[in-house]
mmCIF file of the C-alpha atoms, coordinates in Angstrom:
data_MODEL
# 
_entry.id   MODEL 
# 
loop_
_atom_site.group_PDB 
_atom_site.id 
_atom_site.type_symbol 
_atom_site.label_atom_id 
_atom_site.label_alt_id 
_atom_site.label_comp_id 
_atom_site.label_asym_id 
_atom_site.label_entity_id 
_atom_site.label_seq_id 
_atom_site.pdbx_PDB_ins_code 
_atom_site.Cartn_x 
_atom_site.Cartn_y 
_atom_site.Cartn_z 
_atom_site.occupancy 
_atom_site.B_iso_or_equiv 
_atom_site.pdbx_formal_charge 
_atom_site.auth_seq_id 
_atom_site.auth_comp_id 
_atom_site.auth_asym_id 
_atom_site.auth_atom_id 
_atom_site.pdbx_PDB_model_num 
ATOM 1   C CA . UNK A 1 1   ? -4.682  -8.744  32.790 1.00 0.00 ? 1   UNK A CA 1 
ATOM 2   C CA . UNK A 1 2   ? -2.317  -6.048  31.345 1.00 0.00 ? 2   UNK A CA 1 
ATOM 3   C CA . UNK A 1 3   ? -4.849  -3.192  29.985 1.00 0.00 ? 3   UNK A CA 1 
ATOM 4   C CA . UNK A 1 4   ? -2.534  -3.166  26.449 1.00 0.00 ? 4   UNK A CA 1 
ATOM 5   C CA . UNK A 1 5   ? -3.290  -6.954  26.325 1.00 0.00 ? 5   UNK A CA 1 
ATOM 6   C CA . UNK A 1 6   ? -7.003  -6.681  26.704 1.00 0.00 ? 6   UNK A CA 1 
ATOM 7   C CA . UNK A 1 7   ? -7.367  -3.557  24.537 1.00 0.00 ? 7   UNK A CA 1 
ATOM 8   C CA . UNK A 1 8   ? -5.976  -5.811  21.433 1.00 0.00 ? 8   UNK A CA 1 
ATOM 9   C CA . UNK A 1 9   ? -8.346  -5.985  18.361 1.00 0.00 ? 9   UNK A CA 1 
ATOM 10  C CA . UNK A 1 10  ? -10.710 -8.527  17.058 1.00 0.00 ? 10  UNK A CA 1 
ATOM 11  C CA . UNK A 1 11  ? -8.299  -10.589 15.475 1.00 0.00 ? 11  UNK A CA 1 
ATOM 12  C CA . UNK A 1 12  ? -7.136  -11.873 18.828 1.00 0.00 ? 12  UNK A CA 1 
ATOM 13  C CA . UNK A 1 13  ? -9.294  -14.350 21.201 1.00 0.00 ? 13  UNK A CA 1 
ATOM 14  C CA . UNK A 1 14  ? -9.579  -14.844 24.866 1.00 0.00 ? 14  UNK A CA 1 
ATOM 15  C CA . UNK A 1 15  ? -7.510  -17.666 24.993 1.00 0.00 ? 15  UNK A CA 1 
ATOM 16  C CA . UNK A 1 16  ? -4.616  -16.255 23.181 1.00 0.00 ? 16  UNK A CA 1 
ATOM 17  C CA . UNK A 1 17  ? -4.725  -12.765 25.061 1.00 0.00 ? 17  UNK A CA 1 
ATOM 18  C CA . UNK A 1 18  ? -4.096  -15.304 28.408 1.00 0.00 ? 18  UNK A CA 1 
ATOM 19  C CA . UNK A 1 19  ? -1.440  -16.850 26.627 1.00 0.00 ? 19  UNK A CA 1 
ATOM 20  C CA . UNK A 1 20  ? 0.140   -13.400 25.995 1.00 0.00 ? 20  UNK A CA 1 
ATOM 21  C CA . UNK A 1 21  ? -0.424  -12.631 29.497 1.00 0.00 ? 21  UNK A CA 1 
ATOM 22  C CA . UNK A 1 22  ? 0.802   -15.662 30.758 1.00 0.00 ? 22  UNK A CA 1 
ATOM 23  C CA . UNK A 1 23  ? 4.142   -14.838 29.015 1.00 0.00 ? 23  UNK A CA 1 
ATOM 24  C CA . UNK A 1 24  ? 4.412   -11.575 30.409 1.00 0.00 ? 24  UNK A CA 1 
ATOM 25  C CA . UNK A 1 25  ? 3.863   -13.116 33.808 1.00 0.00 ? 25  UNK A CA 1 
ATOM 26  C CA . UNK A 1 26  ? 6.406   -15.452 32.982 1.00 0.00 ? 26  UNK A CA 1 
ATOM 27  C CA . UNK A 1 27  ? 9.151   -12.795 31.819 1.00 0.00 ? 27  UNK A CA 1 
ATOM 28  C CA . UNK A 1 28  ? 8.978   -10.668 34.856 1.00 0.00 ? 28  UNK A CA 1 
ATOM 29  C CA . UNK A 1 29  ? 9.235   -13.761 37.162 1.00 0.00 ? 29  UNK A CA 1 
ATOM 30  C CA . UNK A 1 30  ? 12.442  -14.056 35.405 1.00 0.00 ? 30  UNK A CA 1 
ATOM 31  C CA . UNK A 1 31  ? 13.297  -10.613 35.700 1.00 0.00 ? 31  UNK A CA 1 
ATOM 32  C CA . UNK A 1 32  ? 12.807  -11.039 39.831 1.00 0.00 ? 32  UNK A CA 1 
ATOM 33  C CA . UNK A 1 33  ? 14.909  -13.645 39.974 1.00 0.00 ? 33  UNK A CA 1 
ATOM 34  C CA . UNK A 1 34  ? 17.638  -12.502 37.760 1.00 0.00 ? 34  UNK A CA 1 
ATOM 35  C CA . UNK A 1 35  ? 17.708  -9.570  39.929 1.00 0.00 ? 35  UNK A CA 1 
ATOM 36  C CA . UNK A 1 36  ? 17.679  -11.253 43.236 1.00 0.00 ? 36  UNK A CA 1 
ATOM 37  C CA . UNK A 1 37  ? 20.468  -13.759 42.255 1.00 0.00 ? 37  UNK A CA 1 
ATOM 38  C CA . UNK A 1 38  ? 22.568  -10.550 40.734 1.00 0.00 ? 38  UNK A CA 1 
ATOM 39  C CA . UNK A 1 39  ? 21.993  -8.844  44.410 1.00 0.00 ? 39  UNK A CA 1 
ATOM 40  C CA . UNK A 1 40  ? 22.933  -12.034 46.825 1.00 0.00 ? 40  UNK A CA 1 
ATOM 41  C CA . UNK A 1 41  ? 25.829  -13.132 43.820 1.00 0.00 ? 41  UNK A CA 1 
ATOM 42  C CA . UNK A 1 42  ? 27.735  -9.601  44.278 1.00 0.00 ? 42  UNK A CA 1 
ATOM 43  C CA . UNK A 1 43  ? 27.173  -9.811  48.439 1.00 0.00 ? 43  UNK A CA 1 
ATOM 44  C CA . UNK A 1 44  ? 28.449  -12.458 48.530 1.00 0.00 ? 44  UNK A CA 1 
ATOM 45  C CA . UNK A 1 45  ? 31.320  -11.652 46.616 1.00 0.00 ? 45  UNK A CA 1 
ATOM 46  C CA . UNK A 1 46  ? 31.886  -7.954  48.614 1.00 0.00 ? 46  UNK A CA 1 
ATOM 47  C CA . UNK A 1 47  ? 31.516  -10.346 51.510 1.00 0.00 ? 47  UNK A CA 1 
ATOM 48  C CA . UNK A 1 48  ? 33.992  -12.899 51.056 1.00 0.00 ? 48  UNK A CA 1 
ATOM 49  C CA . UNK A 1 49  ? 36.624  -10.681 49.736 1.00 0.00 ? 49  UNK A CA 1 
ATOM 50  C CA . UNK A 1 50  ? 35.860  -8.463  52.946 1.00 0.00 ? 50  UNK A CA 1 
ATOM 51  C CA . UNK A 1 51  ? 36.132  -11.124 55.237 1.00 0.00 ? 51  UNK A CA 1 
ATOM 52  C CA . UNK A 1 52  ? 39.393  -12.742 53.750 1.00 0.00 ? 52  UNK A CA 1 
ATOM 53  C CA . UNK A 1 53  ? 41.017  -9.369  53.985 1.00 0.00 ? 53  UNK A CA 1 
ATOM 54  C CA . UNK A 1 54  ? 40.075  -8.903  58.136 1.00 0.00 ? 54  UNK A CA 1 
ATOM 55  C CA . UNK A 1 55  ? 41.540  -12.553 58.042 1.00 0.00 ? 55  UNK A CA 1 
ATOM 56  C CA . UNK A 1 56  ? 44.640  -11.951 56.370 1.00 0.00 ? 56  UNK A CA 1 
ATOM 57  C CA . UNK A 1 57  ? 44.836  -8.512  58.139 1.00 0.00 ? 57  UNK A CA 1 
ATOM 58  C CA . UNK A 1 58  ? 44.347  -10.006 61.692 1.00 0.00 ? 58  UNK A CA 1 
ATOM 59  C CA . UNK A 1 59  ? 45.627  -13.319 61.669 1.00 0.00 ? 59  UNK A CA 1 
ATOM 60  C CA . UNK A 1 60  ? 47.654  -14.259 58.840 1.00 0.00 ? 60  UNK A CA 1 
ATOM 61  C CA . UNK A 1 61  ? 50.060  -11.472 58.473 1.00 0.00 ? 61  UNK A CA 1 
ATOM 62  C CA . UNK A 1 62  ? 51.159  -10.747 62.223 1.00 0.00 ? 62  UNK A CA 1 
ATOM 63  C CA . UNK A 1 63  ? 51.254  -14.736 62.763 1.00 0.00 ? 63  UNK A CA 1 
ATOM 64  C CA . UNK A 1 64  ? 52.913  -15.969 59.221 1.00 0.00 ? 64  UNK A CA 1 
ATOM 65  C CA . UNK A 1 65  ? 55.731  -17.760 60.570 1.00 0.00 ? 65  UNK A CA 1 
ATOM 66  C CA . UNK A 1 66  ? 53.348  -20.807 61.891 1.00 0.00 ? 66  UNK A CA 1 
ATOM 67  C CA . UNK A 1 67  ? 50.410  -22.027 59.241 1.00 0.00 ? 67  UNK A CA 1 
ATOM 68  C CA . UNK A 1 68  ? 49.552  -23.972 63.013 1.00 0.00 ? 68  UNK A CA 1 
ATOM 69  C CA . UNK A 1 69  ? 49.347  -20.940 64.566 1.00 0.00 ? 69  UNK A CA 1 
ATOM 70  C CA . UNK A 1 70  ? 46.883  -19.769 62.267 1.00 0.00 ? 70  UNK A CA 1 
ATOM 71  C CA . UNK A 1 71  ? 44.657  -22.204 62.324 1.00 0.00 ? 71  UNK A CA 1 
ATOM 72  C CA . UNK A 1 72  ? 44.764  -22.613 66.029 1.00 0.00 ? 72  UNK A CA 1 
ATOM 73  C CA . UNK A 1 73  ? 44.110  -18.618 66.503 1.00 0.00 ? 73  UNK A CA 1 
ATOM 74  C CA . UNK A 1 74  ? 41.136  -18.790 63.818 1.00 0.00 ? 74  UNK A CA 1 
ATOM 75  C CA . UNK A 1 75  ? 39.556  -22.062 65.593 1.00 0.00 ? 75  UNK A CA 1 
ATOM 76  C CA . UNK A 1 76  ? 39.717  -20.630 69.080 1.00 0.00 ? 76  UNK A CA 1 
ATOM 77  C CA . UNK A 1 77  ? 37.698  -17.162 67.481 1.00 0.00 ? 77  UNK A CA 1 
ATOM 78  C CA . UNK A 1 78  ? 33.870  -18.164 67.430 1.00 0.00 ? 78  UNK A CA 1 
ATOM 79  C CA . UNK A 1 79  ? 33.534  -15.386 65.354 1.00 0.00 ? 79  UNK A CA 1 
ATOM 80  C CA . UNK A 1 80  ? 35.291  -16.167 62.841 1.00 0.00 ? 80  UNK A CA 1 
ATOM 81  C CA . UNK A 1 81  ? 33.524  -19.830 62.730 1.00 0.00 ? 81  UNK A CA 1 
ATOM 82  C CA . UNK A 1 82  ? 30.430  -17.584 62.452 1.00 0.00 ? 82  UNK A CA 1 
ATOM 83  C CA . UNK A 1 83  ? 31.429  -15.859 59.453 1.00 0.00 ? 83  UNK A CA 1 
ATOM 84  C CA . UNK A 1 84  ? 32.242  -18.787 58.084 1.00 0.00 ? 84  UNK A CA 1 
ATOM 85  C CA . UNK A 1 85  ? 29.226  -19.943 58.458 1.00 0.00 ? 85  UNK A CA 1 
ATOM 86  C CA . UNK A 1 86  ? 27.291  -16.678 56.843 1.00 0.00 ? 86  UNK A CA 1 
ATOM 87  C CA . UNK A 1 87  ? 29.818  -16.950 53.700 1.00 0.00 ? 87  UNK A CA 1 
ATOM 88  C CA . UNK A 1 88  ? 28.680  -20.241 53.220 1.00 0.00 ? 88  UNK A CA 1 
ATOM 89  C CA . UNK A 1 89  ? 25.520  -19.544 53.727 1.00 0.00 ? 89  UNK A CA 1 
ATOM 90  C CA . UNK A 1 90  ? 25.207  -16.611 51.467 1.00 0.00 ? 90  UNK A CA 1 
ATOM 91  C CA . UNK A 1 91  ? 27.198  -18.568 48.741 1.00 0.00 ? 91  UNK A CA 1 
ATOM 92  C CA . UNK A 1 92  ? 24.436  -21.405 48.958 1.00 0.00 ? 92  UNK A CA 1 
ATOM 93  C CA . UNK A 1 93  ? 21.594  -18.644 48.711 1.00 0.00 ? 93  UNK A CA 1 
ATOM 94  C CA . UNK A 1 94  ? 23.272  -17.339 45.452 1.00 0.00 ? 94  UNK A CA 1 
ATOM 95  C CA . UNK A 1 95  ? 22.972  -21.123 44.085 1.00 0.00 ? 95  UNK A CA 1 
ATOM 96  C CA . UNK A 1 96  ? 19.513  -21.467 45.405 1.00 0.00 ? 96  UNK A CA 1 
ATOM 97  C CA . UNK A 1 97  ? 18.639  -18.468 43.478 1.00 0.00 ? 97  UNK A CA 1 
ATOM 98  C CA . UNK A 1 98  ? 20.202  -19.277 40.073 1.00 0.00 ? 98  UNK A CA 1 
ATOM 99  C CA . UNK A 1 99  ? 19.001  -22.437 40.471 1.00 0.00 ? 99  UNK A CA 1 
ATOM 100 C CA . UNK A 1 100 ? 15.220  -20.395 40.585 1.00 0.00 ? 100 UNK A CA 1 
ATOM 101 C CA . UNK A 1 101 ? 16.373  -17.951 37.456 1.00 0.00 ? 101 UNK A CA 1 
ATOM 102 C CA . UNK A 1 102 ? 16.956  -20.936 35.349 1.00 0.00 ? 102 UNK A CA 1 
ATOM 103 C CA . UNK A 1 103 ? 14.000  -22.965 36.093 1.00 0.00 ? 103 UNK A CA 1 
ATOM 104 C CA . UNK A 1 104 ? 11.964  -19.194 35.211 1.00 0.00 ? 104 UNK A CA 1 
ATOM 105 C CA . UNK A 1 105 ? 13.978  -18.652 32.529 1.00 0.00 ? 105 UNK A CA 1 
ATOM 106 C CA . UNK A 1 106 ? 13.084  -22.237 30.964 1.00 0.00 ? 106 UNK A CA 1 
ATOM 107 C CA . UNK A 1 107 ? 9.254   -21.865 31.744 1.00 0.00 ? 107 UNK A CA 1 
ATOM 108 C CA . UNK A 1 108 ? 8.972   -18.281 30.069 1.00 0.00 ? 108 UNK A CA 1 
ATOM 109 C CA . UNK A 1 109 ? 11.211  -18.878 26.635 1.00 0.00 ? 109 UNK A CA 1 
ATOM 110 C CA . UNK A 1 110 ? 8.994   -23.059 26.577 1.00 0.00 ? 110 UNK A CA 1 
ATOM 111 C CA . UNK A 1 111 ? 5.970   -20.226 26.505 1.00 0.00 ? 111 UNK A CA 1 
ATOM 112 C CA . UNK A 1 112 ? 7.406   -17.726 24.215 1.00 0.00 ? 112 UNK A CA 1 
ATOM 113 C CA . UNK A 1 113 ? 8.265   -20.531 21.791 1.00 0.00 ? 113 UNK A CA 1 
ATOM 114 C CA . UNK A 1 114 ? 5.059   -22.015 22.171 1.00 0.00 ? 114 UNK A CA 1 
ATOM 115 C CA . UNK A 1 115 ? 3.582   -18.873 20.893 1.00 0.00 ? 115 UNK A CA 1 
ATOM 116 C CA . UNK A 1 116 ? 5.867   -18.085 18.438 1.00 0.00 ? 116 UNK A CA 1 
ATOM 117 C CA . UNK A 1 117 ? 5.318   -22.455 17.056 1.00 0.00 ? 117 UNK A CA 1 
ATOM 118 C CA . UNK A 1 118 ? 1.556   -21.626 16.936 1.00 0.00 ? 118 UNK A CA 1 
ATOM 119 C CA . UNK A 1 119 ? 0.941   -17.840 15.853 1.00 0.00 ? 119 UNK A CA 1 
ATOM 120 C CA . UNK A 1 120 ? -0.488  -19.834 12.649 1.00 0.00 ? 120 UNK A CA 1 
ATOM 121 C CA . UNK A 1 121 ? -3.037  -21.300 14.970 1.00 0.00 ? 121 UNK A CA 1 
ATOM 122 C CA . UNK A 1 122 ? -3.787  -18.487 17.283 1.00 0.00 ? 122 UNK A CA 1 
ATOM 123 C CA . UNK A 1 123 ? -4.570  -15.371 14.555 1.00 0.00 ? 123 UNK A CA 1 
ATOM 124 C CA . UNK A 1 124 ? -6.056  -17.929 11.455 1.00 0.00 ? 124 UNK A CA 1 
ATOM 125 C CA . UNK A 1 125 ? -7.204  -16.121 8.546  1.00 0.00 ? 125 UNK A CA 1 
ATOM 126 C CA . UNK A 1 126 ? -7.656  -12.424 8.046  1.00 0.00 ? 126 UNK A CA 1 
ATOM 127 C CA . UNK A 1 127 ? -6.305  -11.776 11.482 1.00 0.00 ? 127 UNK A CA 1 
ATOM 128 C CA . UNK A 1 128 ? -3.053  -13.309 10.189 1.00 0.00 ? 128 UNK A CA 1 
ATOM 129 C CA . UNK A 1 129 ? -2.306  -9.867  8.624  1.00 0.00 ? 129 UNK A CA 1 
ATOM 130 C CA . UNK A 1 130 ? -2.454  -7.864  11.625 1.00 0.00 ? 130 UNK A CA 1 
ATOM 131 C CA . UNK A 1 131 ? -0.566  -10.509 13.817 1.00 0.00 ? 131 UNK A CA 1 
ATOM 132 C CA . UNK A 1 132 ? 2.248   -8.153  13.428 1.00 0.00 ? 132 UNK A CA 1 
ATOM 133 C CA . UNK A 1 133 ? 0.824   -5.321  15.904 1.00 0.00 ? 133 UNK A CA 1 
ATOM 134 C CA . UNK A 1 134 ? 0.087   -7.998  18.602 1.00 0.00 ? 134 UNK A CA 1 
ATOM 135 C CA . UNK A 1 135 ? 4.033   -8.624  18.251 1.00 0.00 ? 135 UNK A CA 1 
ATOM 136 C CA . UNK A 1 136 ? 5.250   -4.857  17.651 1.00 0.00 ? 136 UNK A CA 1 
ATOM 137 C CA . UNK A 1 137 ? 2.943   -4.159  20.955 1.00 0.00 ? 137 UNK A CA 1 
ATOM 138 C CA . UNK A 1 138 ? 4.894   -7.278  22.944 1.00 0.00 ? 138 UNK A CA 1 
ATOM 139 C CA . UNK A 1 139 ? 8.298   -6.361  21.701 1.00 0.00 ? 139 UNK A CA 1 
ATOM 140 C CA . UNK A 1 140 ? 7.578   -2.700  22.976 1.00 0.00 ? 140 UNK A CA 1 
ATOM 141 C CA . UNK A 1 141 ? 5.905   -2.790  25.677 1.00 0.00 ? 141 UNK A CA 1 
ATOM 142 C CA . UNK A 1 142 ? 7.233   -5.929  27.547 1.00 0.00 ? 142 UNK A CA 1 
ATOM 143 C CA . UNK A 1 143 ? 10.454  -6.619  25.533 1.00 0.00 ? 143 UNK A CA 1 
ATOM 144 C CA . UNK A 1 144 ? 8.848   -9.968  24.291 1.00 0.00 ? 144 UNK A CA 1 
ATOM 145 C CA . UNK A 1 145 ? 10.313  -11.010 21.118 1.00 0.00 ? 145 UNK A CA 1 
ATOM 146 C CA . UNK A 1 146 ? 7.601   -12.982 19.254 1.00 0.00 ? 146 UNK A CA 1 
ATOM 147 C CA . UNK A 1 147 ? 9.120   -13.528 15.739 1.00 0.00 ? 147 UNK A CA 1 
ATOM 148 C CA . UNK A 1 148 ? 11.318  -15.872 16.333 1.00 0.00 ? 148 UNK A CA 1 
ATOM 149 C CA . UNK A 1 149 ? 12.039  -18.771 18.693 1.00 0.00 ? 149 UNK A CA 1 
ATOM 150 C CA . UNK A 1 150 ? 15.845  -17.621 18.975 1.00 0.00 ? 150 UNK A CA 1 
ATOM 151 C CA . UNK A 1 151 ? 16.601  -15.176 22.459 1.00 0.00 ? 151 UNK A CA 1 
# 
């Protein structure tokens, strides 16, 4: 557990510290996979505009005069076939990995709204006034926005 989480006062209980920590878990999963689908989304990009470059460099400008001939020259490349194959490839990791950032990005903000819905239940009575340092603490040190439901 984070040591800012456990160090929280006596207004807060056990099960709402996991709660908080849970969320924090939940946020940086999201951060991985934001960051991951950023790196693969821009390689592939770099990628495919490198590779459609060599193609138009190598094979569609000195052979123009036949779209046949360009084809034909392509097919009989394995290579080329190859990279095919690797753009495709890397443009189906990119989806697999947005795919991942939304799913973690739905799980943490159902979490963060779920705190946010029952703060009335988790810090009940006189630890209702110092709810607000739990939540200063969260949106400092973890860039968790507890006060309201909206991002």
């Amino acid at each position: 557990m984070e040591p800012s989480i456990v160090r929280l006062g006596e207004g807060t209980d056990e099960a709402t510290k996991q709660m908080l920590q849970n969320v924090v878990k939940r946020k940086r999963e999201f951060e991985r996979y934001r960051k991951r689908h950023l790196l693969i989304m821009w390689t592939s990009i770099f990628y495919t505009f490198g590779w459609a470059y060599y193609l138009y460099a190598a094979f569609i400008e000195p052979f123009s005069y036949s779209l046949f001939k360009i084809f034909s020259i392509i097919a009989a490349h394995q290579v080329q076939l190859g990279l095919l194959l690797v753009t495709a490839a890397l443009w189906g990791m990119s989806k697999i990995w947005f795919d991942k950032r939304e799913k973690a990005e739905k799980e943490y903000h159902a979490l963060r709204c779920e705190i946010v819905d029952r703060s009335k239940d988790l810090w009940k009575g006189e630890s209702w006034q110092s709810r607000h340092k739990v939540f200063e603490m969260m949106q400092k040190e973890f860039d968790i926005n507890l006060y309201h439901e909206n991002k």
